[in-house]
C-alpha positions in Angstrom: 2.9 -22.1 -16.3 5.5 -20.2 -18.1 3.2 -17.1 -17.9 2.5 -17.4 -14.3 6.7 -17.5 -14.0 7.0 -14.8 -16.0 4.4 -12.4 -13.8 6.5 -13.6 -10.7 9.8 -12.7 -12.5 8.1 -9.6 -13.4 6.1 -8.9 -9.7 9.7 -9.7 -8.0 11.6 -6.8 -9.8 8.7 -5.0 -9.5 8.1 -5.3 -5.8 12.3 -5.0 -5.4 12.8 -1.7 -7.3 9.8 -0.7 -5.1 11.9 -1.8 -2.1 15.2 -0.1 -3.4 13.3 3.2 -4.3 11.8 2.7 -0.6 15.0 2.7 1.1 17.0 5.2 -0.7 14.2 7.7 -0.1 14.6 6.7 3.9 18.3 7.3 3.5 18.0 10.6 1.9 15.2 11.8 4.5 17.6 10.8 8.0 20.3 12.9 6.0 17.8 16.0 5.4 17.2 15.8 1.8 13.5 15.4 2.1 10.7 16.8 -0.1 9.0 20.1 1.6 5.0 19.9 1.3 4.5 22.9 -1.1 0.9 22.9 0.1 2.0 23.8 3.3 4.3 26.4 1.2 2.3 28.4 -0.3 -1.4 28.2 1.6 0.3 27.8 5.5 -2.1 24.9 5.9 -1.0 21.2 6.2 -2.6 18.9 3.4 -4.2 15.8 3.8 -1.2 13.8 3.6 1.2 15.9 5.6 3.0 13.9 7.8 2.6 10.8 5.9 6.4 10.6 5.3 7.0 10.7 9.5 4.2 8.2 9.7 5.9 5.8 7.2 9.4 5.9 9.0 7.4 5.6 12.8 5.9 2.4 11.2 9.2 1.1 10.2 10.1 2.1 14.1 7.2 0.0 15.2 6.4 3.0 16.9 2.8 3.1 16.6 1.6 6.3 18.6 4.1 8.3 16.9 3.0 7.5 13.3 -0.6 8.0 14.1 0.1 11.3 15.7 1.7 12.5 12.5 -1.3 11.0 10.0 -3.7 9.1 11.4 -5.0 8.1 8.4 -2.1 6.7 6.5 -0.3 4.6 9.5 -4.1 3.0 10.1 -5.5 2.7 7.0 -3.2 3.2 3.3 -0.1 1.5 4.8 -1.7 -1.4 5.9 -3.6 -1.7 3.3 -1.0 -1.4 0.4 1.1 -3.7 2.3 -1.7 -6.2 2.6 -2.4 -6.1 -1.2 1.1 -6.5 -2.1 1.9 -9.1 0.0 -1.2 -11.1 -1.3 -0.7 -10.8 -4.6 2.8 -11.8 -4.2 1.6 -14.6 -2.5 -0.9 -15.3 -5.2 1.4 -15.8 -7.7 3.7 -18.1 -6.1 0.6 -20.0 -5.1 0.1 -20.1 -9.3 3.4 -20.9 -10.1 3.7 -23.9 -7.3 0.4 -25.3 -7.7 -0.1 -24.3 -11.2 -3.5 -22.8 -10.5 -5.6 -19.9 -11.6 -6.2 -17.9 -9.0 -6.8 -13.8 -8.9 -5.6 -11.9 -6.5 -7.3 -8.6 -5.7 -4.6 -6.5 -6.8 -5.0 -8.1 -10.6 -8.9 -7.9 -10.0 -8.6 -4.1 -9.0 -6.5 -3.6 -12.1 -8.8 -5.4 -14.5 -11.7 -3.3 -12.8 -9.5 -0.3 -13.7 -8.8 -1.3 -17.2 -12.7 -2.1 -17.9 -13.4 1.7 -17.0 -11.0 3.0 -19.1 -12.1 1.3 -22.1 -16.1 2.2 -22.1 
């Protein structure tokens, strides 16, 4: 029980500096102090991920055709997906914490996956 509080603790400053870090980045880019693609820089091509930034703040527009004009692939797939995960293991652990189970969320299964590859 007290673990399971402790990784909520932990998740919910986590998650909040996340948030925070989030939010002053949006702040800075509607003022114009955004990070240039050096991709773009120094080959004149876009990168995969160009236009991931415009996508992100379309998204927070729930403007939908916008974001996937800019990346496709991020405003339909890794957005949705990240949020997904972090909203279910959030959701997870206060599922632990109230019910004092033992359940696993896939965010925790994905990083024990990771740390089993690391160690062989």
């Amino acid at each position: 029980m007290k673990s399971q509080l402790k990784k909520l603790f932990v998740l919910s400053i986590i998650y909040g500096c996340i948030a925070i870090f989030i939010l002053v980045y949006a702040i800075l880019i509607k003022h114009g102090y955004g990070i240039a693609c050096l991709f773009q820089k120094y080959f004149g091509i876009s990168c995969l991920s160009c236009g991931a930034t415009r996508a992100f703040f379309s998204l927070l527009h729930f403007d939908l055709i916008s974001a996937i004009a800019y990346n496709a692939v991020f405003a339909l797939v890794i957005y949705p997906f990240t949020a997904l995960l972090i909203l279910q293991d959030y959701i997870v652990t206060i599922v632990n914490v109230v019910c004092k189970k033992r359940y696993q969320s896939l965010a925790s299964f994905i990083w024990s996956c990771m740390q089993k590859e690391t160690e062989r």
